[in-house]
Backbone as ProteinMPNN parsed JSONL, in Angstrom:
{"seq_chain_A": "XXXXXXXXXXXXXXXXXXXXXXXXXXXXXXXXXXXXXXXXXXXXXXXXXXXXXXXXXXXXXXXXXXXXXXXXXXXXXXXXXXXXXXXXXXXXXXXXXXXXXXXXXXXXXXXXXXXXXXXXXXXXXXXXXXXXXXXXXXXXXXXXXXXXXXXXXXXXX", "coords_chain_A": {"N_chain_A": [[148.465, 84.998, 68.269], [146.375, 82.969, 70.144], [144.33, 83.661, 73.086], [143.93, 81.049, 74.916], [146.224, 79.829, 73.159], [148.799, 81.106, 74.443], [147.874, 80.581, 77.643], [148.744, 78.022, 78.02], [151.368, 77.962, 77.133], [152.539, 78.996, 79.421], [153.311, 77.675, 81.41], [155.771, 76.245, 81.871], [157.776, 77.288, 80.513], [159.762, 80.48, 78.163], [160.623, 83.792, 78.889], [159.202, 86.751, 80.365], [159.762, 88.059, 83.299], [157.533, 90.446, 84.959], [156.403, 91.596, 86.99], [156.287, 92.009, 90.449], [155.355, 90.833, 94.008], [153.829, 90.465, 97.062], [150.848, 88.844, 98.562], [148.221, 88.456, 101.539], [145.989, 86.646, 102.408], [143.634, 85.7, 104.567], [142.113, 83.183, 106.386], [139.072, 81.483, 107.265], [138.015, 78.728, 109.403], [135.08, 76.663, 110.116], [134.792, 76.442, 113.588], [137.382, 76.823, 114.014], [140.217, 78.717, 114.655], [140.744, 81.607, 112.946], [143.498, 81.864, 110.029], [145.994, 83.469, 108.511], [147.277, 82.835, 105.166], [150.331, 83.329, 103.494], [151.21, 84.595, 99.868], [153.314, 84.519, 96.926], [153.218, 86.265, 95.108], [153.504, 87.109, 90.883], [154.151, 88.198, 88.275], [153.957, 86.968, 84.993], [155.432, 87.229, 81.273], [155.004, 85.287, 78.72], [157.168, 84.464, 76.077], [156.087, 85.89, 72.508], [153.675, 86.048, 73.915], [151.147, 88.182, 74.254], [150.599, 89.562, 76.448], [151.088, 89.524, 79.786], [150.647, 87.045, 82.417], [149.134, 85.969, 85.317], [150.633, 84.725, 87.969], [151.054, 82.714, 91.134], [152.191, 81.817, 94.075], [152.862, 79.526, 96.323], [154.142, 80.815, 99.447], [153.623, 80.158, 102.849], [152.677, 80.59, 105.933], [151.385, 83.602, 107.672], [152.921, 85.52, 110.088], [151.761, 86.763, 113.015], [151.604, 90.554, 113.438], [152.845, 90.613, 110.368], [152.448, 92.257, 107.531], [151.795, 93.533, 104.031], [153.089, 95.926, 102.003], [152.216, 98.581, 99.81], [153.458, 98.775, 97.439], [154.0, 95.647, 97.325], [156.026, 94.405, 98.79], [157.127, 92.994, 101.721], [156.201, 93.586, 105.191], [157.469, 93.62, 109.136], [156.767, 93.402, 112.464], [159.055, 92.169, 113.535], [162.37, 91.352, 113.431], [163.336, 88.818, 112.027], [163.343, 86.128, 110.193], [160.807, 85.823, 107.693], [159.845, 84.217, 105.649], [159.184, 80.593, 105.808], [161.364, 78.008, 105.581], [160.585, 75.834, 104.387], [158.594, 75.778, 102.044], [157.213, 76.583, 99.107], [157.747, 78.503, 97.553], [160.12, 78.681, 98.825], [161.639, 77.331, 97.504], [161.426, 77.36, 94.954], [162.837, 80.025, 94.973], [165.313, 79.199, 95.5], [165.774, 77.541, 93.186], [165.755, 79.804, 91.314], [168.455, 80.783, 92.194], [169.619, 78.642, 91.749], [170.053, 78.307, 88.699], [170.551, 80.515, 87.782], [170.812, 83.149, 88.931], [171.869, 85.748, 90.984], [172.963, 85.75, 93.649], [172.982, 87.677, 95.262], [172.214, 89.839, 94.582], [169.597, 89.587, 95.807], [167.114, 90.396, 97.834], [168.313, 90.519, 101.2], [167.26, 89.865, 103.526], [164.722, 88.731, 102.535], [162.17, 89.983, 101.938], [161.501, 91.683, 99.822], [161.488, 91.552, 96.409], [161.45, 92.928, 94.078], [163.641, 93.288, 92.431], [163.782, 91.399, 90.848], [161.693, 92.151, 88.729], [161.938, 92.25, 85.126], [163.847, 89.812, 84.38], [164.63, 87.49, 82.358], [163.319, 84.481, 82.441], [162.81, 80.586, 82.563], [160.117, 78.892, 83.137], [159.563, 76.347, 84.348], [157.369, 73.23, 85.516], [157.642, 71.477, 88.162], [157.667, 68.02, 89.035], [155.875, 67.208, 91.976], [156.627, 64.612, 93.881], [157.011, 63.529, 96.587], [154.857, 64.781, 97.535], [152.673, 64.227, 95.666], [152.79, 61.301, 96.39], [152.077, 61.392, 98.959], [149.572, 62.895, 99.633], [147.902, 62.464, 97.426], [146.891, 62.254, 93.45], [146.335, 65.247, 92.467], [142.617, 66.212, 91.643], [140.926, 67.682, 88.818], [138.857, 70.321, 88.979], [137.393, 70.857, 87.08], [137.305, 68.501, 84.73], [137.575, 66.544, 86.133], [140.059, 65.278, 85.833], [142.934, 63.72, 87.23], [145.966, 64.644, 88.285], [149.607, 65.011, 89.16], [151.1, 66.198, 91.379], [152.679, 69.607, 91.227], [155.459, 71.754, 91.625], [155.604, 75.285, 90.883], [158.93, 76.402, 89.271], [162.325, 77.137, 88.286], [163.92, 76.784, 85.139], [165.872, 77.195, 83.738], [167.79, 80.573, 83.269]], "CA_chain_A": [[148.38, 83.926, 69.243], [145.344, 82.929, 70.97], [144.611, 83.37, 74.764], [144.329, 79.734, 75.086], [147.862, 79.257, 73.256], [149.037, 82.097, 75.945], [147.791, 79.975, 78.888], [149.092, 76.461, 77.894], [152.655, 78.434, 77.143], [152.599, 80.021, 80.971], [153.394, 76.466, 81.957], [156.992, 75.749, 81.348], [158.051, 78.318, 79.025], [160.582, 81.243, 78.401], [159.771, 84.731, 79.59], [160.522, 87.832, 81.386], [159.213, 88.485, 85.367], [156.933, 91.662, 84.814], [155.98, 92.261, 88.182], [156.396, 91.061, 91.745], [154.525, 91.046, 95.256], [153.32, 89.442, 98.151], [149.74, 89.114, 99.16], [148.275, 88.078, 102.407], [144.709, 85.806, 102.553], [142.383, 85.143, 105.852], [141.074, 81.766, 105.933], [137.947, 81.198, 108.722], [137.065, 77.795, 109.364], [134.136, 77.256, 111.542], [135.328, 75.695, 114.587], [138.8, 77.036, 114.003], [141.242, 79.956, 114.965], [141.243, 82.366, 111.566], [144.827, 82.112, 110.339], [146.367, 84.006, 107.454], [148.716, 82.537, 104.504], [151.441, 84.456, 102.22], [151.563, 84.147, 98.723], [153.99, 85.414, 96.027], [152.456, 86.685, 92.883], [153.931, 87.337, 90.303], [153.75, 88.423, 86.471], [154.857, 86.769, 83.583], [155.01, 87.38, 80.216], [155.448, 84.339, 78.152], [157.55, 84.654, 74.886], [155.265, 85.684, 71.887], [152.598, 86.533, 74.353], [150.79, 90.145, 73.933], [149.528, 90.507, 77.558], [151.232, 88.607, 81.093], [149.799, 86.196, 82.797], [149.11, 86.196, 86.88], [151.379, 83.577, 88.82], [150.947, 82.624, 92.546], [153.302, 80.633, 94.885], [152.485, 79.573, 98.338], [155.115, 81.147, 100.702], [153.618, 79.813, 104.182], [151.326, 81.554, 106.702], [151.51, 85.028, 107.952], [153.317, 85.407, 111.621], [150.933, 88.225, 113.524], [152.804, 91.831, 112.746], [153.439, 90.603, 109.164], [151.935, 93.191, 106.532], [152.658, 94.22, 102.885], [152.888, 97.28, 101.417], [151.002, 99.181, 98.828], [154.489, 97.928, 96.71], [153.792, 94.434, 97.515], [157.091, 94.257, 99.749], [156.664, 92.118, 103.326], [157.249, 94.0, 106.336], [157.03, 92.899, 109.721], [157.065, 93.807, 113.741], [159.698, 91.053, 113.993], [163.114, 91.499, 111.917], [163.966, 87.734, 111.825], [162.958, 85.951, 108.572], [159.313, 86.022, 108.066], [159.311, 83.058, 104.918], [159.667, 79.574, 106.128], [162.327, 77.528, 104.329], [160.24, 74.712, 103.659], [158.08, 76.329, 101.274], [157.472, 76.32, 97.732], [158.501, 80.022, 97.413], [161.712, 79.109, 99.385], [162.443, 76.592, 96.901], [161.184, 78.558, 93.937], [163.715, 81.198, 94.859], [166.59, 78.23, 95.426], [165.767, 77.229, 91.723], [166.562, 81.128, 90.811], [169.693, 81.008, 92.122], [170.563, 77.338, 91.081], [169.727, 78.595, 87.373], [171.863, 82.076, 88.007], [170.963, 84.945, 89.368], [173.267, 86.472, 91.682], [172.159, 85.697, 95.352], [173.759, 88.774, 95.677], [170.968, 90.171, 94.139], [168.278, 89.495, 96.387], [167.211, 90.689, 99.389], [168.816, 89.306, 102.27], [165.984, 90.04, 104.63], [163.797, 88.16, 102.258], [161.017, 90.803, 102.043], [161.479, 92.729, 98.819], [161.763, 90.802, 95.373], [161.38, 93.445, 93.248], [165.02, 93.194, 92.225], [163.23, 90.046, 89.849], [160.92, 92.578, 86.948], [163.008, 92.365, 84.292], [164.607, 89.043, 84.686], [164.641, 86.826, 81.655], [163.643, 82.752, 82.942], [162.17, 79.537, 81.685], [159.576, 77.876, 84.074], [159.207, 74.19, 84.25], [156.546, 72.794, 86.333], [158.17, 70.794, 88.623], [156.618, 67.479, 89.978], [156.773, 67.322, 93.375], [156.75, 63.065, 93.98], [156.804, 63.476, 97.719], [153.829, 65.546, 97.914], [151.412, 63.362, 95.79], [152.178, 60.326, 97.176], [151.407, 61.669, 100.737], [148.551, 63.427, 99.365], [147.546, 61.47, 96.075], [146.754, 63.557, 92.639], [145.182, 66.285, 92.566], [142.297, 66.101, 90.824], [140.638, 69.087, 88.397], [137.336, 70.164, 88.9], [136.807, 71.317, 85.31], [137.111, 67.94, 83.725], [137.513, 65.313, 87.108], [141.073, 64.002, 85.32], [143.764, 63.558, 88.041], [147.501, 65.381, 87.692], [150.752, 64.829, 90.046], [151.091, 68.065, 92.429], [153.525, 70.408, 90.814], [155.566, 73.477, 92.507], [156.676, 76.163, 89.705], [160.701, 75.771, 89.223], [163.239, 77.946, 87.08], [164.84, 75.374, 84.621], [167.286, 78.212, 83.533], [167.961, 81.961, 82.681]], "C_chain_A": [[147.05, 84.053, 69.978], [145.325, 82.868, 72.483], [144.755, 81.724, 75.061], [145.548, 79.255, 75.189], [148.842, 80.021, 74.481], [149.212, 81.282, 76.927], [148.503, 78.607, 78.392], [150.853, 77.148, 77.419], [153.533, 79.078, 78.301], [153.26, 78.648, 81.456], [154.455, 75.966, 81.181], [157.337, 76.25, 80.034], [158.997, 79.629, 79.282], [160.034, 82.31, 78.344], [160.609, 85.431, 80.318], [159.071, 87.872, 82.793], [158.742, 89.564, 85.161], [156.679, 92.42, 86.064], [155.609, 91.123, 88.849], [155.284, 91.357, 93.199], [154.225, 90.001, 96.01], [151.807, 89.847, 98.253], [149.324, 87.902, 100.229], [146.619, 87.655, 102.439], [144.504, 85.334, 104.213], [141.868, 84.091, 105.618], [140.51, 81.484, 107.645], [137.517, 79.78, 108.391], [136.404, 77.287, 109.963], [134.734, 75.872, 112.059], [136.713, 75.935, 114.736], [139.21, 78.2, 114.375], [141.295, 80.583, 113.296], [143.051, 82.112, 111.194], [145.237, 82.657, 108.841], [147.585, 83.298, 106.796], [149.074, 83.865, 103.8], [151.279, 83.807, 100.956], [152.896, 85.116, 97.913], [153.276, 85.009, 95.228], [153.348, 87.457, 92.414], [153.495, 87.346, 88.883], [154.501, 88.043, 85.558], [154.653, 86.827, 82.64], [155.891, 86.45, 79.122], [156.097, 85.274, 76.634], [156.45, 84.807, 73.656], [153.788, 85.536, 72.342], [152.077, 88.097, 74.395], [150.64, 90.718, 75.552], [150.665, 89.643, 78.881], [150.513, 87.838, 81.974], [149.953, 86.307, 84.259], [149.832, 84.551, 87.258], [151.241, 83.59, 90.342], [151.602, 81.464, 93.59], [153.052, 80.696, 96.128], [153.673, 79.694, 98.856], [154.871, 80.877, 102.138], [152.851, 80.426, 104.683], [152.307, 82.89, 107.471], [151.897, 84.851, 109.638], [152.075, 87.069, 111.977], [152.111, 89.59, 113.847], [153.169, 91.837, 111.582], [152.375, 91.499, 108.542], [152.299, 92.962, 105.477], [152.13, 95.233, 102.326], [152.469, 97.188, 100.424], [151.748, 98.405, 96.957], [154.468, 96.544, 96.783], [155.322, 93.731, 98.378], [156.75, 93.709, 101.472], [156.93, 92.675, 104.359], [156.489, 93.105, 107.685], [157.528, 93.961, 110.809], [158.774, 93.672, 114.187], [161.036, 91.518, 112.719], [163.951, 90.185, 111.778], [163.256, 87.68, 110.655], [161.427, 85.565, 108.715], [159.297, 84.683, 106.698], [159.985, 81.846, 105.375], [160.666, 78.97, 104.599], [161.825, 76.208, 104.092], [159.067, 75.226, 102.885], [158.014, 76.196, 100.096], [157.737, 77.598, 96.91], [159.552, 79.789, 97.521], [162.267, 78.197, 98.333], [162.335, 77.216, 95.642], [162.411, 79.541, 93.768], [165.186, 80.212, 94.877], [166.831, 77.883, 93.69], [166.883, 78.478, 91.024], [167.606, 81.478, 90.999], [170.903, 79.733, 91.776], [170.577, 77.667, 89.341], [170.546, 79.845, 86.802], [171.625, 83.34, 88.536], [171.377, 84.629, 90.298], [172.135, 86.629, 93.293], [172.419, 87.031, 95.826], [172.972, 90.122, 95.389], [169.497, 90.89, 94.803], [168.344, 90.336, 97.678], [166.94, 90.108, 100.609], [167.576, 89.447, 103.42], [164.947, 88.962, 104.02], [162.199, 88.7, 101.886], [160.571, 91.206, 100.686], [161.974, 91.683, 97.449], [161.449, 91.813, 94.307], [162.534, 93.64, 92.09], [164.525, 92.004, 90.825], [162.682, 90.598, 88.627], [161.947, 92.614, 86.623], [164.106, 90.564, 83.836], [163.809, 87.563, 83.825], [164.193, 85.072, 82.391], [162.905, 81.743, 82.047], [161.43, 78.836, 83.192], [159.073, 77.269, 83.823], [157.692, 74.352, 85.638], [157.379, 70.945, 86.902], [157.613, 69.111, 89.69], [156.956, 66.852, 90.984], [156.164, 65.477, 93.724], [156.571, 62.683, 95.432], [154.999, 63.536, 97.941], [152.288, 64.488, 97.389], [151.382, 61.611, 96.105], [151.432, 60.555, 98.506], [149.797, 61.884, 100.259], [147.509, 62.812, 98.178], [147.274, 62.923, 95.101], [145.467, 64.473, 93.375], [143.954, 66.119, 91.644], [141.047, 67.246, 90.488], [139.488, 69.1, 88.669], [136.451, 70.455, 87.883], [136.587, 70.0, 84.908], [137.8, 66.506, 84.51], [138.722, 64.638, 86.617], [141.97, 64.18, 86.765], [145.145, 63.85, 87.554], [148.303, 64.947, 89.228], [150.84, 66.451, 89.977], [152.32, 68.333, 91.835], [153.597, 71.402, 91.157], [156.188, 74.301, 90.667], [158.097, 76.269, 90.388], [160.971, 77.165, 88.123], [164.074, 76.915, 86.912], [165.916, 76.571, 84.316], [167.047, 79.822, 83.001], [167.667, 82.389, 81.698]], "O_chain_A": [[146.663, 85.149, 70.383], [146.125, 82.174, 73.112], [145.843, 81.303, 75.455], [146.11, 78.679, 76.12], [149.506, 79.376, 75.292], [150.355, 81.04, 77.313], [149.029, 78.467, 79.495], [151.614, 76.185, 77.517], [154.685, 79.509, 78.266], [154.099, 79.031, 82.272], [154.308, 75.39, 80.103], [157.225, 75.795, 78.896], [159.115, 79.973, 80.458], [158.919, 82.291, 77.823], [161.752, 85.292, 80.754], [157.853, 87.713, 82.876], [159.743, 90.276, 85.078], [156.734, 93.646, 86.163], [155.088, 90.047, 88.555], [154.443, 92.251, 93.106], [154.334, 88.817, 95.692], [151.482, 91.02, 98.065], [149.744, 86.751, 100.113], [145.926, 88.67, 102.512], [145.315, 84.654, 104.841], [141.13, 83.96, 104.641], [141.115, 81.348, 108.709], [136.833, 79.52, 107.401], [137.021, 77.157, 111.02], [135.028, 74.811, 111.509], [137.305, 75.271, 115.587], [138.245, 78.961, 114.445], [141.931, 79.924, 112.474], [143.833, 82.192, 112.142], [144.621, 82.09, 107.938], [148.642, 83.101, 107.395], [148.488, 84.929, 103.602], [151.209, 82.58, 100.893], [153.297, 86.206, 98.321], [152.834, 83.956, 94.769], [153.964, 88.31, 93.054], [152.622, 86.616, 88.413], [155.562, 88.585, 85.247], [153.479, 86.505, 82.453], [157.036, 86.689, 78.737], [155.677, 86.354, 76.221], [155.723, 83.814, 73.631], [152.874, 85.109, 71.636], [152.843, 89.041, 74.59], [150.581, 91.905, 75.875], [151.102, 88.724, 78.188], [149.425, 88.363, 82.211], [151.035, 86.803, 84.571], [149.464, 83.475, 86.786], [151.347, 84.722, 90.813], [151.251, 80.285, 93.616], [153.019, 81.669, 96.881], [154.401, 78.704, 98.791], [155.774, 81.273, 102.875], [152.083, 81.011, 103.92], [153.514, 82.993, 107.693], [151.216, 84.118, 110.356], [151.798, 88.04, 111.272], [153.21, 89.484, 114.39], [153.835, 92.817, 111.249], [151.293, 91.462, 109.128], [153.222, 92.149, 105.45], [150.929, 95.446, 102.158], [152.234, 96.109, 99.88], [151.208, 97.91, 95.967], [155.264, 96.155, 95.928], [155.472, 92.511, 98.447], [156.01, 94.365, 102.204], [158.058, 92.388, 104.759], [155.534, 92.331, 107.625], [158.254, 94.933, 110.597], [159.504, 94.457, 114.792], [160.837, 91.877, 111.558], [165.135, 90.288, 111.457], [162.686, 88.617, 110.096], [160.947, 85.07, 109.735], [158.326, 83.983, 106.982], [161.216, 81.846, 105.408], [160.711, 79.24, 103.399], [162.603, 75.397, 103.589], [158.144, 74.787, 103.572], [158.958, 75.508, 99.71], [157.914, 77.589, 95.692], [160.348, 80.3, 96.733], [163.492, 78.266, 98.227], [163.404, 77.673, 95.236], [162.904, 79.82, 92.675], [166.127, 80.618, 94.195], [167.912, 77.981, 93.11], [168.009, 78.405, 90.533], [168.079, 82.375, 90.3], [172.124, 79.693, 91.628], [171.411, 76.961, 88.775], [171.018, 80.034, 85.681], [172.297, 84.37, 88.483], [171.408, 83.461, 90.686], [171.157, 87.252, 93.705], [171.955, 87.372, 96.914], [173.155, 91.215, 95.926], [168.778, 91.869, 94.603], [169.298, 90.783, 98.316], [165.965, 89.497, 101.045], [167.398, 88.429, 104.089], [164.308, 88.296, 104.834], [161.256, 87.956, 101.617], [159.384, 91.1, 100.377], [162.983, 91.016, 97.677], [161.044, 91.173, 93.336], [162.269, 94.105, 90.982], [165.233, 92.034, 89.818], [162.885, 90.024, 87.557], [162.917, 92.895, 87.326], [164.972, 90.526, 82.962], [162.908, 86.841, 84.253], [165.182, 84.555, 82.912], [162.459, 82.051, 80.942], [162.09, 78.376, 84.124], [158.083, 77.34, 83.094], [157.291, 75.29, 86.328], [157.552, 69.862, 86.341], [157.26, 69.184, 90.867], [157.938, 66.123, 91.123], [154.935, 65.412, 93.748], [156.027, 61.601, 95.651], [154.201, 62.687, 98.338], [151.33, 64.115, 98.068], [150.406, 60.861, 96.084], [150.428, 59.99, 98.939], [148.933, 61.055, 100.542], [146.289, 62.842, 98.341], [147.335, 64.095, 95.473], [144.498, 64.464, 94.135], [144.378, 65.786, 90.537], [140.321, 67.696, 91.375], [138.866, 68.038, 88.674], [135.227, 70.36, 87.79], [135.408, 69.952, 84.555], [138.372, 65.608, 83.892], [138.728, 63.424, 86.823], [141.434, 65.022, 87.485], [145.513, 63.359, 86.487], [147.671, 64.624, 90.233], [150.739, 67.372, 89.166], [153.14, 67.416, 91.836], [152.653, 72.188, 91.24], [156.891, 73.888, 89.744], [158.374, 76.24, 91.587], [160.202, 77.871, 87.471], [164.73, 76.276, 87.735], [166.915, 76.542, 85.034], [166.051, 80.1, 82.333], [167.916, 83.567, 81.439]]}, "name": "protein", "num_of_chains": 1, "seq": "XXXXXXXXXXXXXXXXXXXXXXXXXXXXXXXXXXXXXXXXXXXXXXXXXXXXXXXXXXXXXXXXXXXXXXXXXXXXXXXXXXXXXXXXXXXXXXXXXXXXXXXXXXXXXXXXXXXXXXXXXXXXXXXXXXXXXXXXXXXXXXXXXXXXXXXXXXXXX"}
């Protein structure tokens, strides 16, 4: 298989979860207050792929006291819930348990997703219909075409 076929198979395809984490980005914009978002990253390794591919999901901005560890686990000052639930993480993870895994599973704090390597799924690219009307397409900067904004989804187990 070619890297190419690889990447164009990362995009709504079956697969195991290789590895999980959070990471935390600074964004300065002049005239502005610095403010930090969250992401989840994650690793997948498409079916009939040799290598995994890097995944990244916007989880919301960083409350001040939020961290993550060296494990990529979220901690915080604060022990209320540190990911908003309008998110495309929080729905991301709604998918994963509309599809099957065991809420029972996770961790209820919301911090720790490591509980996920290992964990067989199929991800769709989901298109979010709200988002680009408000916003209109997106459009690429490789090759100027225009796409409808899509969150990654789990179509099933």
């Amino acid at each position: 298989m070619s890297l190419q076929d690889m990447f164009r198979k990362q995009s709504g395809s079956d697969g195991v979860i290789v590895g999980v984490g959070f990471s935390l980005k600074t964004w300065e914009k002049k005239g502005q207050e610095p403010y930090t978002t969250l992401s989840f990253d994650f690793q997948f390794k498409a079916d009939g792929a040799t290598e995994a591919g890097d995944r990244f999901i916007n989880a919301g901005f960083a409350y001040e006291g939020t961290s993550v560890s060296d494990d990529g686990v979220l901690e915080s000052d604060d022990e209320g819930a540190i990911i908003q639930g309008d998110t495309e993480f929080a729905r991301f993870v709604a998918s994963l348990v509309e599809a099957g895994v065991p809420e029972a599973s996770l961790d209820p704090n919301g911090r720790d997703f490591r509980s996920l390597v290992g964990t067989r799924v199929q991800l769709t690219n989901w298109v979010d219909k709200e988002a680009t009307e408000k916003f209109g397409k997106r459009v690429s900067k490789k090759n100027g075409k225009a796409y409808n904004r899509t969150e990654t989804r789990v179509g099933k187990l």
